[in-house]
C-alpha positions, 0 to 999 in steps of 0.5 A: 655861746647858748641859745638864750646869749643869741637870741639876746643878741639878736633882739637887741640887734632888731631893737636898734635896727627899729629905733627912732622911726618917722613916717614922713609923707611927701607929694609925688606924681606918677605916671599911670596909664600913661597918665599924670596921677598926682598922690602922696608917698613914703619911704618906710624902712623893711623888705619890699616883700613885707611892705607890699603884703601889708600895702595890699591889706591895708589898700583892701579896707578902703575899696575894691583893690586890684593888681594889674600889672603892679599897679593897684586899682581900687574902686569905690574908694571909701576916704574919710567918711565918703564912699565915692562910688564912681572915684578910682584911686591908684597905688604902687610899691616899689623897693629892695631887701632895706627899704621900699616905698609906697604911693597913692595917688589919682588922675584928676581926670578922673574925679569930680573937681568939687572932689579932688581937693577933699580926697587929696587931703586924705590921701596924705593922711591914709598913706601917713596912717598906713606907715605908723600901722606897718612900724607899729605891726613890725614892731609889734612882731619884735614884741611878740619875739622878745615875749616868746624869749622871755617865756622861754627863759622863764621856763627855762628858769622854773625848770633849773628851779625844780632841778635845783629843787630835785637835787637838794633833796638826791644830796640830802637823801645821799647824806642820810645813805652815808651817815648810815653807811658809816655806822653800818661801817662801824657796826660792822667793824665791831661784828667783825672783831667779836665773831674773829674772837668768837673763832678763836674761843671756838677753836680754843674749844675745841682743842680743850674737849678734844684733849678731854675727849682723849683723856676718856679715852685712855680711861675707857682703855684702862677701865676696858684693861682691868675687865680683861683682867678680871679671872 
């Protein structure tokens, strides 16, 4: 299996891993500082880890956050249009490896009465907003992992094309080198055949002035025998 099989596998894996995804908000009440806080929670599929990270950024847009003991605090809360600068508001997380839930909630108590109704309303819609924004963030990374994929196979891509590119163009350049190479072949062939011809007529030559060369001779001898003779 290469590269691109796998990560085709594992996208498809993340895709439906993420399908169909509601945030559901429910009322819950939790005990902080020993004290009965009413709020809202959500139950959001992802690690603890990545839940809680993105809680605490999304908690720091609203006011002032601390974490105490796991327990966020956030101060001067700003909820809907208001900015309550003597309201406080309270926020957990708490989860595993699959799944984690969040909460915000606050004491009573602690806020004016004519602002409780008012905050607590929003309190749903802010815990609503921040499970879409987490869903939409995580599958905003998948997006960006598939996007990543899909540039690495298009380059890939474009690389086998200048390859295949690069290729055609060696096998042409090869063919001109054989059809050269055959008629050297066959032009070699031929030279071949006349300069074996050209040997043989040479040594044919040869022996013909050698034979005359001998003739001379003897004439020379019998011309060198007649002058001997001369008195």
């Amino acid at each position: 299996m290469n590269k691109f099989s796998f990560l085709l596998i594992c996208l498809g894996m993340t895709t439906v891993s993420f399908a169909q995804l509601t945030v559901v908000v429910k009322s819950k009440s939790e005990k902080i500082n020993g004290a009965a806080s009413d709020g809202y929670a959500s139950e959001l599929l992802g690690k603890k880890e990545d839940v809680s990270s993105a809680w605490g950024k999304f908690l720091k847009d609203i006011g002032k956050s601390k974490n105490p003991g796991g327990t966020i605090t956030i101060t001067e809360p700003a909820v809907g249009a208001t900015v309550y600068e003597k309201g406080i508001l309270y926020a957990t997380v708490e989860g595993n490896e699959e799944k984690a839930t969040v909460w915000l909630g606050l004491n009573k108590e602690e806020w004016t009465v004519n602002d409780i109704e008012i905050v607590t309303a929003e309190l749903e819609k802010l815990v609503y907003r921040f499970g879409v924004k987490f869903y939409r963030d995580q599958i905003q990374k998948d997006i960006d992992e598939a996007q990543r994929a899909s540039d690495a196979v298009d380059k890939q891509k474009q690389r086998l094309l200048n390859q295949n590119k690069d290729l055609v163009n060696k096998l042409a350049n090869n063919e001109q080198q054989k059809i050269q190479l055959e008629r050297s072949m066959e032009t070699n062939k031929l030279d071949h055949f006349v300069l074996l011809q050209k040997i043989e007529n040479n040594k044919k030559s040869q022996d013909s002035v050698a034979n005359a060369g001998m003739q001379i001779k003897r004439v020379v001898e019998v011309h060198k025998e007649r002058q001997r003779k001369v008195n």
